[in-house]
PDB file of N, CA, C, O and CB in Angstrom:
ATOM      1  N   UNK A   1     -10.734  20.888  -2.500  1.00  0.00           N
ATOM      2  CA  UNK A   1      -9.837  20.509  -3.573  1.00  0.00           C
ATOM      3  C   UNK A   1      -8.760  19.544  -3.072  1.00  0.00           C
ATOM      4  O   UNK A   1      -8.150  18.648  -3.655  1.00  0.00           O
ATOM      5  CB  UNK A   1      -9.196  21.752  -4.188  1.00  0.00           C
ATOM      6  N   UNK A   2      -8.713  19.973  -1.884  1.00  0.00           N
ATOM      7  CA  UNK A   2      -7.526  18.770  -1.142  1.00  0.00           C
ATOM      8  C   UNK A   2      -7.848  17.559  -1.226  1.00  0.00           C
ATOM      9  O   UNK A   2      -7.220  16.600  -1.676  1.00  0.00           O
ATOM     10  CB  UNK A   2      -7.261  18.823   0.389  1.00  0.00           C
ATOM     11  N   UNK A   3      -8.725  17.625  -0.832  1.00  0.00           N
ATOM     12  CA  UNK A   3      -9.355  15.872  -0.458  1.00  0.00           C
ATOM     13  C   UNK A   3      -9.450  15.565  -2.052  1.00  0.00           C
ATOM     14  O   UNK A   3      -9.030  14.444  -2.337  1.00  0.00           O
ATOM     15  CB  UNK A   3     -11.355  15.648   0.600  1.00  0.00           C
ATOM     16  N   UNK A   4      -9.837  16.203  -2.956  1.00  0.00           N
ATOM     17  CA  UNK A   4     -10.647  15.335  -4.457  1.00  0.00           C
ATOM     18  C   UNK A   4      -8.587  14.836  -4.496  1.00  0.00           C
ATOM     19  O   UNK A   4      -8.334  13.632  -4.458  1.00  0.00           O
ATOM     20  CB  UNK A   4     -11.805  16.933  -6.566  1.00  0.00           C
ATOM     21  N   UNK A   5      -7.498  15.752  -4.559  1.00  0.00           N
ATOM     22  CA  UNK A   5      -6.198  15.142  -5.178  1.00  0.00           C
ATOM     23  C   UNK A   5      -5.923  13.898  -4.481  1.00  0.00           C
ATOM     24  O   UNK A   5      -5.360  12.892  -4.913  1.00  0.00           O
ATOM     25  CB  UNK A   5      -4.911  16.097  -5.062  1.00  0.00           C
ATOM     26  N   UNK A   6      -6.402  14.126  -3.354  1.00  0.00           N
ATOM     27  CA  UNK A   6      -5.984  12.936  -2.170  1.00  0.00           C
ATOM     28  C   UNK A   6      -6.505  11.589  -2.871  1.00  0.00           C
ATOM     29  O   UNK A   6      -5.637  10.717  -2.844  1.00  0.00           O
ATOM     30  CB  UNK A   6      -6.881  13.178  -0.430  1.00  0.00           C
ATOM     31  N   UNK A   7      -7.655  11.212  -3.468  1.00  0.00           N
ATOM     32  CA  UNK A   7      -8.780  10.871  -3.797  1.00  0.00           C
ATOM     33  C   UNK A   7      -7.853   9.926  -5.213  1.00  0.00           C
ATOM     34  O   UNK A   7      -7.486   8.796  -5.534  1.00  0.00           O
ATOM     35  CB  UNK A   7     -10.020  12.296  -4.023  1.00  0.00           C
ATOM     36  N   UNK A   8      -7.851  10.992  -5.557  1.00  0.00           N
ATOM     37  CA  UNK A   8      -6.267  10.801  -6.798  1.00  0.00           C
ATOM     38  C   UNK A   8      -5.389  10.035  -6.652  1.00  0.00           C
ATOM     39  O   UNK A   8      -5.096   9.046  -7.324  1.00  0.00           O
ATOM     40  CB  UNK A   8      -5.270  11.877  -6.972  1.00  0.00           C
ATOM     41  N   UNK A   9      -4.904  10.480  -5.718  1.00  0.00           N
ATOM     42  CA  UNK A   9      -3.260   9.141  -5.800  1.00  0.00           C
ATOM     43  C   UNK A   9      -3.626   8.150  -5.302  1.00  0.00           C
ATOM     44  O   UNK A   9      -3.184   7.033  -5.574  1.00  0.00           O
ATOM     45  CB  UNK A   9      -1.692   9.376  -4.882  1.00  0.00           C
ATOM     46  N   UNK A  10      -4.732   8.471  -4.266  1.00  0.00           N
ATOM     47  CA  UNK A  10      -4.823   6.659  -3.818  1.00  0.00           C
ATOM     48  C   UNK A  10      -5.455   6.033  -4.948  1.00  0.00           C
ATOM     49  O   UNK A  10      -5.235   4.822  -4.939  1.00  0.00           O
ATOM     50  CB  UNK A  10      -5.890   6.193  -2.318  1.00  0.00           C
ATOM     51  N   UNK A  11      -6.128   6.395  -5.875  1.00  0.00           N
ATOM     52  CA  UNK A  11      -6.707   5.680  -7.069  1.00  0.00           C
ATOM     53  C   UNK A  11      -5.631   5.144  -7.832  1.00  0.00           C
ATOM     54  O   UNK A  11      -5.686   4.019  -8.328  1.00  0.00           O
ATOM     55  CB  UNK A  11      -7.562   6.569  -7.964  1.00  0.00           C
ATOM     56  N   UNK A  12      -4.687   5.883  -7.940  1.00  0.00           N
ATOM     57  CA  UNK A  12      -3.703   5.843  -8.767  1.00  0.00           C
ATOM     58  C   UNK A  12      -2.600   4.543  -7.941  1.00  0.00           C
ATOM     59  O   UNK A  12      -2.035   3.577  -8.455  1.00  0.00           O
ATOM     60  CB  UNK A  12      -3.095   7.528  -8.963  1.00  0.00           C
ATOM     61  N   UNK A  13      -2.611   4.958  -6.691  1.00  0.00           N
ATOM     62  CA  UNK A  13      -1.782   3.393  -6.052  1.00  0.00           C
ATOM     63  C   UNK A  13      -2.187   2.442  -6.000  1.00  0.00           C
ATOM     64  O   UNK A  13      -1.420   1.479  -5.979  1.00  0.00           O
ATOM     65  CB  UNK A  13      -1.399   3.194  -4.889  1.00  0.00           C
ATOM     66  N   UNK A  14      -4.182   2.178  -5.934  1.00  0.00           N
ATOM     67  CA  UNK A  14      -4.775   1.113  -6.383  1.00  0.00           C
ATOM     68  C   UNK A  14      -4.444   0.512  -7.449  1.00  0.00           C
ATOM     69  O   UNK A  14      -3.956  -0.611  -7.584  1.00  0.00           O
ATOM     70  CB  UNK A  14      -5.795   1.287  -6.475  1.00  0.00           C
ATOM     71  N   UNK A  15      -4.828   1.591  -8.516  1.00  0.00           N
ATOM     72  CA  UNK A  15      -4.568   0.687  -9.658  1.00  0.00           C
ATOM     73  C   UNK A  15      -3.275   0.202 -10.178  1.00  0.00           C
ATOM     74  O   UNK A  15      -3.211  -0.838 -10.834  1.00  0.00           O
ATOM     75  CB  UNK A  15      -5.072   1.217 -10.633  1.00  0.00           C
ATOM     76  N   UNK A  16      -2.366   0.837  -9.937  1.00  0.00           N
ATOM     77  CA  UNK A  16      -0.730   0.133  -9.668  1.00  0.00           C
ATOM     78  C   UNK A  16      -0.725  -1.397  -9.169  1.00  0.00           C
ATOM     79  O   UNK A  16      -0.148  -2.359  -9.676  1.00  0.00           O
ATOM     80  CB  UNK A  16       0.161   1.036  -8.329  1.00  0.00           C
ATOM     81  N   UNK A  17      -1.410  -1.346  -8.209  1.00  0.00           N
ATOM     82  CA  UNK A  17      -1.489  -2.249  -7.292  1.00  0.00           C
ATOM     83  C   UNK A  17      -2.242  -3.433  -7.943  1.00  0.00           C
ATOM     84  O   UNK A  17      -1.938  -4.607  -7.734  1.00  0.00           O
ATOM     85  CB  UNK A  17      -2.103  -1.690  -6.076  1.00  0.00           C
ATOM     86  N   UNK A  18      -3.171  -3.061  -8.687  1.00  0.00           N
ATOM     87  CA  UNK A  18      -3.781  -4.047  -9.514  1.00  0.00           C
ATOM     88  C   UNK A  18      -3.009  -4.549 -10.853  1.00  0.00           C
ATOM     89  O   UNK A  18      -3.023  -5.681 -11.337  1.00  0.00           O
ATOM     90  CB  UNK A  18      -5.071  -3.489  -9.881  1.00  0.00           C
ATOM     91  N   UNK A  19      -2.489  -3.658 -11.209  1.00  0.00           N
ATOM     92  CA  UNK A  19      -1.491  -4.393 -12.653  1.00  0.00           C
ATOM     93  C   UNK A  19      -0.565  -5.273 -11.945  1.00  0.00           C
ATOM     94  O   UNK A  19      -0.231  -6.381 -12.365  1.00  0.00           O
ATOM     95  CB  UNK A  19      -0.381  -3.142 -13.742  1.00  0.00           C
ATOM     96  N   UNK A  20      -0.241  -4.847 -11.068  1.00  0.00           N
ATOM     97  CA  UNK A  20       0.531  -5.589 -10.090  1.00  0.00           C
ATOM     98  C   UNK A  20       0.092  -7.194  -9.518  1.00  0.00           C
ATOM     99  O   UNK A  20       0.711  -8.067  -8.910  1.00  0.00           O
ATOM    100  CB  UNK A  20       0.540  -4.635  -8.931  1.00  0.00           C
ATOM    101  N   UNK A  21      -1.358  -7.072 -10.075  1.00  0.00           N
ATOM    102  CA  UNK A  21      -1.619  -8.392  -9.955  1.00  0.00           C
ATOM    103  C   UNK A  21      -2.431  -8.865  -8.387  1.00  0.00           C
ATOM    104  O   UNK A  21      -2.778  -9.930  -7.877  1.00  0.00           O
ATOM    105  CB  UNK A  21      -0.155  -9.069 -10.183  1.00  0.00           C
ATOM    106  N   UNK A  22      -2.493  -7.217  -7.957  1.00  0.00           N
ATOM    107  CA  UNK A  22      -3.266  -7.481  -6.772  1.00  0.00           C
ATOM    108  C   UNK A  22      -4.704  -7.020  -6.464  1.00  0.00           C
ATOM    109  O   UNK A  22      -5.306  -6.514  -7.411  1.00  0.00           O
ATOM    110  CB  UNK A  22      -2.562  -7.026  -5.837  1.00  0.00           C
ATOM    111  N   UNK A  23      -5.420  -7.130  -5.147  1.00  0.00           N
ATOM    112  CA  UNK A  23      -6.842  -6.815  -5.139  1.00  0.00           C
ATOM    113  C   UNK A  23      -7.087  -4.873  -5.686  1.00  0.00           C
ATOM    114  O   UNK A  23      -6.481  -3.917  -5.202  1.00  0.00           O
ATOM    115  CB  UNK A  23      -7.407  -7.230  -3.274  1.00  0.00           C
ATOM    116  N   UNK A  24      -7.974  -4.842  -6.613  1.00  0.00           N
ATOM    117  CA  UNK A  24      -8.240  -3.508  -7.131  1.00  0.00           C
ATOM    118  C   UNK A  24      -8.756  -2.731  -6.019  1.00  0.00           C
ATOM    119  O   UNK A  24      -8.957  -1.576  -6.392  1.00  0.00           O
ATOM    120  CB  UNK A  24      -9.210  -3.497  -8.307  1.00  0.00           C
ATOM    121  N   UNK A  25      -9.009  -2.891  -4.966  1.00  0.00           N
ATOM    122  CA  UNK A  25      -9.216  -2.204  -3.928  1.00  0.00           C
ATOM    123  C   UNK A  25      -8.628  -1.857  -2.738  1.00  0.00           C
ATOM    124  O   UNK A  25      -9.016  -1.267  -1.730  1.00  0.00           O
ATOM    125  CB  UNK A  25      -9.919  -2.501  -3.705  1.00  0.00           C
ATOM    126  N   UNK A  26      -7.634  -2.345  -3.081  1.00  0.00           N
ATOM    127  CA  UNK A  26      -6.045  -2.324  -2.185  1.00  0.00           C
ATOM    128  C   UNK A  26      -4.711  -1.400  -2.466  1.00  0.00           C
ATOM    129  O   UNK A  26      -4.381  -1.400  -3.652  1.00  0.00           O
ATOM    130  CB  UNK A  26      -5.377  -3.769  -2.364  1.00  0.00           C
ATOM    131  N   UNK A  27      -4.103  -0.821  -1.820  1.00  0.00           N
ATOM    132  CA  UNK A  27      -3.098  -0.063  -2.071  1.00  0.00           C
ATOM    133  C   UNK A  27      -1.923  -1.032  -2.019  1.00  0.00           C
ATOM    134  O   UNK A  27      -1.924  -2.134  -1.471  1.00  0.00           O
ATOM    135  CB  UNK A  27      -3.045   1.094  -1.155  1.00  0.00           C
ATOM    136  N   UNK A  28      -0.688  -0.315  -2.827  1.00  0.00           N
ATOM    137  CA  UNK A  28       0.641  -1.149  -2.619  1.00  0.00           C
ATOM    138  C   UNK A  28       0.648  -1.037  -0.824  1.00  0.00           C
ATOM    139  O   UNK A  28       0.494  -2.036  -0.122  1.00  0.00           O
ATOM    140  CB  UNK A  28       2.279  -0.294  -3.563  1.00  0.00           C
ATOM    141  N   UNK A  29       0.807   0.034  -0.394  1.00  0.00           N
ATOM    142  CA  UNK A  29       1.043   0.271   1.145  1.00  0.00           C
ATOM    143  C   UNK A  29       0.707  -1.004   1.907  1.00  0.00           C
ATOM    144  O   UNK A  29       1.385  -1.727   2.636  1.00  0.00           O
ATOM    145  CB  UNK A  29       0.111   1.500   1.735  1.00  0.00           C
ATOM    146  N   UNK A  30      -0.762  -1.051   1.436  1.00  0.00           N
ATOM    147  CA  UNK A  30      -1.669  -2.027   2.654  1.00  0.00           C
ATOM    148  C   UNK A  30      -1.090  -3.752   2.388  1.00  0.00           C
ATOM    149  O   UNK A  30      -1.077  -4.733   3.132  1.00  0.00           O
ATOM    150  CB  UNK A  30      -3.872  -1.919   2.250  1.00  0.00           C
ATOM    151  N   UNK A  31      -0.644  -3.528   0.942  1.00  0.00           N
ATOM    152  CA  UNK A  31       0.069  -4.854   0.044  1.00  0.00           C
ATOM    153  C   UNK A  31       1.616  -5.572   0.847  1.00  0.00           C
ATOM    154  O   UNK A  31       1.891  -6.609   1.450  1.00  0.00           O
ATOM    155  CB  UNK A  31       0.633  -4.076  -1.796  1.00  0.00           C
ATOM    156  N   UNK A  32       2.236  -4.502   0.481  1.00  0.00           N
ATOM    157  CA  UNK A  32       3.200  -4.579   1.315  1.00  0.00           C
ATOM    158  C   UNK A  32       3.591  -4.838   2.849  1.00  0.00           C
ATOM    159  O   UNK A  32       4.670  -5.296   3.226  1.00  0.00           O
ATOM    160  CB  UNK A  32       3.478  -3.810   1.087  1.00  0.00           C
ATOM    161  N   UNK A  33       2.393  -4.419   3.756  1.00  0.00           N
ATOM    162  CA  UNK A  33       2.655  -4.448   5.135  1.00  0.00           C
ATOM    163  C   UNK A  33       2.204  -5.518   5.184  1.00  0.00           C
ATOM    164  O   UNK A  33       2.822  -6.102   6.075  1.00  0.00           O
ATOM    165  CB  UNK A  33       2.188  -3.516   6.063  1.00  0.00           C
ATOM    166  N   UNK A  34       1.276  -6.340   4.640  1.00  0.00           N
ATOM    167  CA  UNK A  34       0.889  -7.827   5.183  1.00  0.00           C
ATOM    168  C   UNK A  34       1.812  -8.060   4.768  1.00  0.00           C
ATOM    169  O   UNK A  34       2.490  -7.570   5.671  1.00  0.00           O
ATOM    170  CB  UNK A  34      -0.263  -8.745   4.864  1.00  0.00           C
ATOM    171  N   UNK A  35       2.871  -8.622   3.751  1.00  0.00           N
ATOM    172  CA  UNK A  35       3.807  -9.529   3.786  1.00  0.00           C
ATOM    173  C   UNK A  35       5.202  -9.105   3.308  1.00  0.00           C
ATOM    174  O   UNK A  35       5.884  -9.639   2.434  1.00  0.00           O
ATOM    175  CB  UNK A  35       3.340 -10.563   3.096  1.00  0.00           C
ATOM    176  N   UNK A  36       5.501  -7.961   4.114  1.00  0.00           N
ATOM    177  CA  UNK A  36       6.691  -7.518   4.869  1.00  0.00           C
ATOM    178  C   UNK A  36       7.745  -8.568   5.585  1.00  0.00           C
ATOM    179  O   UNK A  36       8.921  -8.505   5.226  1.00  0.00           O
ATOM    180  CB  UNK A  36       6.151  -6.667   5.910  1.00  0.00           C
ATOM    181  N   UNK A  37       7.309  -9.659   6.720  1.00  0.00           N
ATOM    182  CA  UNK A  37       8.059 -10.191   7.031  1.00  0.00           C
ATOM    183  C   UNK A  37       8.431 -11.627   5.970  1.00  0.00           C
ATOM    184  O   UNK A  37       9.375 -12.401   6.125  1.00  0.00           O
ATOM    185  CB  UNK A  37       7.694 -10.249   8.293  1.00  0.00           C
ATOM    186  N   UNK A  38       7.436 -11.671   4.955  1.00  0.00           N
ATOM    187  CA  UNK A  38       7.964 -12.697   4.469  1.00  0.00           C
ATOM    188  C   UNK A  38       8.582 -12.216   2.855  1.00  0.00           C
ATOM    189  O   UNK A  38       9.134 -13.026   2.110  1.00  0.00           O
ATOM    190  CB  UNK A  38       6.829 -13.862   4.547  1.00  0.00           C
ATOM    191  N   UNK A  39       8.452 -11.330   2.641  1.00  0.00           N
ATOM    192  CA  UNK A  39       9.042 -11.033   1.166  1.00  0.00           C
ATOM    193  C   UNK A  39      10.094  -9.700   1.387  1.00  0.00           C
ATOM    194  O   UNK A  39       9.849  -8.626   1.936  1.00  0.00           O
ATOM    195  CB  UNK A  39       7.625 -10.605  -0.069  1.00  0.00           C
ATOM    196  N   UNK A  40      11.210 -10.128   0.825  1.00  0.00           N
ATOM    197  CA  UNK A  40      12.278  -9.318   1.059  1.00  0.00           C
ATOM    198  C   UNK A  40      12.337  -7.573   0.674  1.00  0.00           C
ATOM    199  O   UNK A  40      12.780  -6.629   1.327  1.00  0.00           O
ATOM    200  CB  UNK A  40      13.274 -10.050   0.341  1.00  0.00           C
ATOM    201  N   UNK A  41      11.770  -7.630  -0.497  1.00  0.00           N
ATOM    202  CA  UNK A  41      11.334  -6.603  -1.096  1.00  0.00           C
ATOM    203  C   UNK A  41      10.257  -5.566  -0.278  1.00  0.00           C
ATOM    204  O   UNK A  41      10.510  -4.396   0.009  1.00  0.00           O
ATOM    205  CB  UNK A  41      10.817  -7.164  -2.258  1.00  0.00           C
ATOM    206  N   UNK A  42       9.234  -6.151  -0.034  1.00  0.00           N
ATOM    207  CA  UNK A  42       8.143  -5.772   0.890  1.00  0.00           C
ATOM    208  C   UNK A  42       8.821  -4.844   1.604  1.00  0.00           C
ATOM    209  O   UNK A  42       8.622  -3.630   1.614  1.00  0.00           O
ATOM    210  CB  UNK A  42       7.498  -6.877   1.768  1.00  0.00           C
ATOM    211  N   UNK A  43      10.016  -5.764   2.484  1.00  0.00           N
ATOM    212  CA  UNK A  43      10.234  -5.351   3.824  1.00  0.00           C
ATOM    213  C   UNK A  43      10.900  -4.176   3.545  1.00  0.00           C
ATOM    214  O   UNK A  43      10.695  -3.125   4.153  1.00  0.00           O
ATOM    215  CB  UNK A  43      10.983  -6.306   4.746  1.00  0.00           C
ATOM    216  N   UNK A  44      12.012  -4.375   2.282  1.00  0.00           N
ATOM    217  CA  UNK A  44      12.575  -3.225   2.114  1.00  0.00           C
ATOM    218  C   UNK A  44      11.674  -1.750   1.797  1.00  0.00           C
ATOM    219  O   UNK A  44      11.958  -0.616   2.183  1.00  0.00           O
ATOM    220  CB  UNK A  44      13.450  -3.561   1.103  1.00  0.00           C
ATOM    221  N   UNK A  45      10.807  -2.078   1.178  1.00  0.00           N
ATOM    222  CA  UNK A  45      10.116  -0.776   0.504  1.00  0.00           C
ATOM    223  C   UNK A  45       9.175  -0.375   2.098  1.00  0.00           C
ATOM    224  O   UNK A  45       8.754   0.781   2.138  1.00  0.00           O
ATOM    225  CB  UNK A  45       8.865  -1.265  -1.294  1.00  0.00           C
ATOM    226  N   UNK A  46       8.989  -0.907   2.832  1.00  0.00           N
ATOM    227  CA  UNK A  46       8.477  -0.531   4.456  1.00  0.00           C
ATOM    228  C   UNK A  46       9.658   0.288   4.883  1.00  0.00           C
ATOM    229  O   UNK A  46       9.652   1.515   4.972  1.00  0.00           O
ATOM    230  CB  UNK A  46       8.228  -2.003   5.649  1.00  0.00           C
ATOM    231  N   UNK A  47      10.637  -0.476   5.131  1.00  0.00           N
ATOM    232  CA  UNK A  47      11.770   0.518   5.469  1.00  0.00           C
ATOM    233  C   UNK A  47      11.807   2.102   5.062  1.00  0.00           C
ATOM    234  O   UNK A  47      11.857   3.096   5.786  1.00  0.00           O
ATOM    235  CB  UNK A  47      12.941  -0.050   4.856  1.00  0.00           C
ATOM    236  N   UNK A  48      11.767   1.977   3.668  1.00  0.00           N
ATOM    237  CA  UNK A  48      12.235   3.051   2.635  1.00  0.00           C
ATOM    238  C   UNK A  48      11.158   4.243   3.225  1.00  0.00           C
ATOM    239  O   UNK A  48      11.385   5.340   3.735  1.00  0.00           O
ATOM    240  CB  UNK A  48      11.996   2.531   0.731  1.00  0.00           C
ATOM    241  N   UNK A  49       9.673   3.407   2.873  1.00  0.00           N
ATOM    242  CA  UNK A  49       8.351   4.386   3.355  1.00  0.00           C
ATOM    243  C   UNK A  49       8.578   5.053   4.639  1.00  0.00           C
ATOM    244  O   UNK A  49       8.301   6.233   4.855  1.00  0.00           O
ATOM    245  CB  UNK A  49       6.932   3.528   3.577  1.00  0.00           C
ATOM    246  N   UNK A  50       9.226   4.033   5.692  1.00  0.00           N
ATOM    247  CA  UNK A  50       8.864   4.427   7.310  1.00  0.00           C
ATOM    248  C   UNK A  50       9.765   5.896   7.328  1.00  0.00           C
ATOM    249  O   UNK A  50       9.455   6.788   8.117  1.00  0.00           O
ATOM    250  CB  UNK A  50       9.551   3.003   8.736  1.00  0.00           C
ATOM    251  N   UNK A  51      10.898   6.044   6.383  1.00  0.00           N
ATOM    252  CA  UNK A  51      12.041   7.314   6.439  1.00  0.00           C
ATOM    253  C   UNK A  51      11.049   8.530   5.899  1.00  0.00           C
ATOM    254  O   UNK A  51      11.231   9.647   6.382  1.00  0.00           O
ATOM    255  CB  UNK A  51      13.666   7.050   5.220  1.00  0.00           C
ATOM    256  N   UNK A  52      10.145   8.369   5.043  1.00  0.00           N
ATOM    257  CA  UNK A  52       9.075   9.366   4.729  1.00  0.00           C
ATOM    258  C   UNK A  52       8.224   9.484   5.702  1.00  0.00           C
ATOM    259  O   UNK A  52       8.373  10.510   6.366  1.00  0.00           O
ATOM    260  CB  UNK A  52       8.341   9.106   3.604  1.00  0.00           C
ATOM    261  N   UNK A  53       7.222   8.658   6.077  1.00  0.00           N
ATOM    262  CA  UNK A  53       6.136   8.533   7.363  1.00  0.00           C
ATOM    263  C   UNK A  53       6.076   7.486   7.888  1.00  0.00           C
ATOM    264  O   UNK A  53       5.780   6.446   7.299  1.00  0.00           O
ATOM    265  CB  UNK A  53       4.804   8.742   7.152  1.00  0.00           C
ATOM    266  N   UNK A  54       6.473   7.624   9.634  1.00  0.00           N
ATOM    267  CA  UNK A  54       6.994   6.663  10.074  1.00  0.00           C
ATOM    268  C   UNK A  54       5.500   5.561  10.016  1.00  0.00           C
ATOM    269  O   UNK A  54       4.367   5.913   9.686  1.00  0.00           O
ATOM    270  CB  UNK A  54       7.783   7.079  11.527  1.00  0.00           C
ATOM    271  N   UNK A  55       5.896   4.326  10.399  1.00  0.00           N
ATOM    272  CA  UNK A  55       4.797   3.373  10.516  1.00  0.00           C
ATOM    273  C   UNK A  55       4.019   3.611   8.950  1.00  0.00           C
ATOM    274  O   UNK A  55       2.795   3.528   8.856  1.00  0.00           O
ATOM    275  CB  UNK A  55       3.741   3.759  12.013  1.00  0.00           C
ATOM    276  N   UNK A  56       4.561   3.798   8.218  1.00  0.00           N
ATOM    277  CA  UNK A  56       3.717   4.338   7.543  1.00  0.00           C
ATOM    278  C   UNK A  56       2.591   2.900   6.644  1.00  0.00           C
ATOM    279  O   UNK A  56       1.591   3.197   5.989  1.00  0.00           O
ATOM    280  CB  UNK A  56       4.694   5.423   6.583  1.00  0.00           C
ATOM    281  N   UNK A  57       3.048   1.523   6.829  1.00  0.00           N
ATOM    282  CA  UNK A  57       3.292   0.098   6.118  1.00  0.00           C
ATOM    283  C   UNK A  57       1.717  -0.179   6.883  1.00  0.00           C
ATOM    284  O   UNK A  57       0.628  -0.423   6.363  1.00  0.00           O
ATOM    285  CB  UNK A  57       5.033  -1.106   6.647  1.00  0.00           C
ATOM    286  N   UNK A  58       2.233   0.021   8.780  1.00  0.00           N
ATOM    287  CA  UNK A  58       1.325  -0.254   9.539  1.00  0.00           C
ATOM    288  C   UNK A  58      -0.368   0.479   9.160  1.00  0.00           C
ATOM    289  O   UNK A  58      -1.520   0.090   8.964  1.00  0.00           O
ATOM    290  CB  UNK A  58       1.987   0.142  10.834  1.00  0.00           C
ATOM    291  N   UNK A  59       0.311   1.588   9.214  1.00  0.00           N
ATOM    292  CA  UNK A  59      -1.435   2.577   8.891  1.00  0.00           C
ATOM    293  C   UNK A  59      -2.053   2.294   8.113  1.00  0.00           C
ATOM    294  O   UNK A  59      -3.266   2.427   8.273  1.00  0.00           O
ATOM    295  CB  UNK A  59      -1.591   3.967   8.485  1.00  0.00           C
ATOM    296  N   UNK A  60      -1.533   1.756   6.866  1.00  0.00           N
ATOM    297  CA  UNK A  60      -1.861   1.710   5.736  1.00  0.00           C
ATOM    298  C   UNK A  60      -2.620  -0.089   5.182  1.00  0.00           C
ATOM    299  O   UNK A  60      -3.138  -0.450   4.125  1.00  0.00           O
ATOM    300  CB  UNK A  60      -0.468   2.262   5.072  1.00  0.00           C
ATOM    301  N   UNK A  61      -2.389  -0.683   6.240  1.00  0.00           N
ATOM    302  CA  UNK A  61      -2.675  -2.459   5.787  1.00  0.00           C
ATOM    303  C   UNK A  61      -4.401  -2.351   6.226  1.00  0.00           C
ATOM    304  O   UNK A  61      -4.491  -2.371   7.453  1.00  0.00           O
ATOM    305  CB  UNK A  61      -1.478  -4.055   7.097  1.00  0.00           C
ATOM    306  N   UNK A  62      -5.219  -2.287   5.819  1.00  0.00           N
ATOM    307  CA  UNK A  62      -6.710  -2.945   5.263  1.00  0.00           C
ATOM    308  C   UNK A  62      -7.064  -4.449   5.583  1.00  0.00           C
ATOM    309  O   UNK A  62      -7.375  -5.261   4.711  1.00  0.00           O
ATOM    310  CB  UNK A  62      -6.755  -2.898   3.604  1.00  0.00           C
ATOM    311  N   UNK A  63      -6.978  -4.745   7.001  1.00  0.00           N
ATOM    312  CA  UNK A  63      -7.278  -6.135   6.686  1.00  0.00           C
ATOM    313  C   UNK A  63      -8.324  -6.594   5.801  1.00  0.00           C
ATOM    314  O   UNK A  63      -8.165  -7.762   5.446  1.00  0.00           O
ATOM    315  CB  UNK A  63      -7.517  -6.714   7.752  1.00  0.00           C
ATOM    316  N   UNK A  64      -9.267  -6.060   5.379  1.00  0.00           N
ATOM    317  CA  UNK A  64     -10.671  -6.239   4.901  1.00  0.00           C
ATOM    318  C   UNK A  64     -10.087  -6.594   3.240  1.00  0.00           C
ATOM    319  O   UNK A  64     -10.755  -7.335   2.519  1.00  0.00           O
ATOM    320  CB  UNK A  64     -11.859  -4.627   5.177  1.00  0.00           C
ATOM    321  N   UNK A  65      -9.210  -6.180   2.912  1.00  0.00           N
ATOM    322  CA  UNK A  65      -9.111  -5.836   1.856  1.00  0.00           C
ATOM    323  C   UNK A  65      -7.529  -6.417   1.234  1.00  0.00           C
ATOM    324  O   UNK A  65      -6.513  -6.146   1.873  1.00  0.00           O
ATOM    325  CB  UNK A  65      -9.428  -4.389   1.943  1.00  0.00           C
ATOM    326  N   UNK A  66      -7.439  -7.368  -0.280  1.00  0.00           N
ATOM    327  CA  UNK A  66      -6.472  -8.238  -0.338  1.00  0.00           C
ATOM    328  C   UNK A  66      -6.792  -9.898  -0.248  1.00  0.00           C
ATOM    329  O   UNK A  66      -5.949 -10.791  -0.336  1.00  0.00           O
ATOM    330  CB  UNK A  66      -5.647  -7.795   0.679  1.00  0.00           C
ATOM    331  N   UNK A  67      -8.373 -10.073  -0.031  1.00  0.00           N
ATOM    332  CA  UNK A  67      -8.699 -11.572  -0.429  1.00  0.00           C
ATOM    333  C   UNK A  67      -9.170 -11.848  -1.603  1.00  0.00           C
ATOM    334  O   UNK A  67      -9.596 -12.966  -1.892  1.00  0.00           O
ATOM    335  CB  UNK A  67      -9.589 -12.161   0.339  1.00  0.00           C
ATOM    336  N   UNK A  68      -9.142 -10.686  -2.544  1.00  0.00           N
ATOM    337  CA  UNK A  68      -9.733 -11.340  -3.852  1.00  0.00           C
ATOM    338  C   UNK A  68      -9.024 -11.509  -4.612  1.00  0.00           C
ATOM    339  O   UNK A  68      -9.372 -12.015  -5.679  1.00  0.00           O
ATOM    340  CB  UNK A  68     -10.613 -10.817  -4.514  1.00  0.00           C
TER     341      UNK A  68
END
């Protein structure tokens, strides 16, 4: 049952992530850590995350994923 909720929110941060105007197979997380150093916002919401789980921007970036 753990894993199916788990399963859940990341669906749910995908698709955020897609109204958002980004790849539907991408999380904000993985969104954010590629361009952290260049968007102010980014960087801040890395910050904010790393006080919950550290690195958390790093773990989370997909290179594979975010070219479409």
């Amino acid at each position: 049952m753990k894993k199916y909720f788990w399963n859940i929110l990341i669906s749910i941060d995908q698709l955020a992530n897609t109204v958002a105007g980004g790849d539907p197979d991408e999380t904000i997380s993985s969104r954010v850590g590629k361009r952290r150093h260049n968007c102010r916002f980014c960087y801040w919401l890395c910050r904010a995350l790393h006080w919950i789980d550290p690195h958390h921007c790093d773990k989370s970036i997909e290179l594979d994923e975010g070219n479409k």
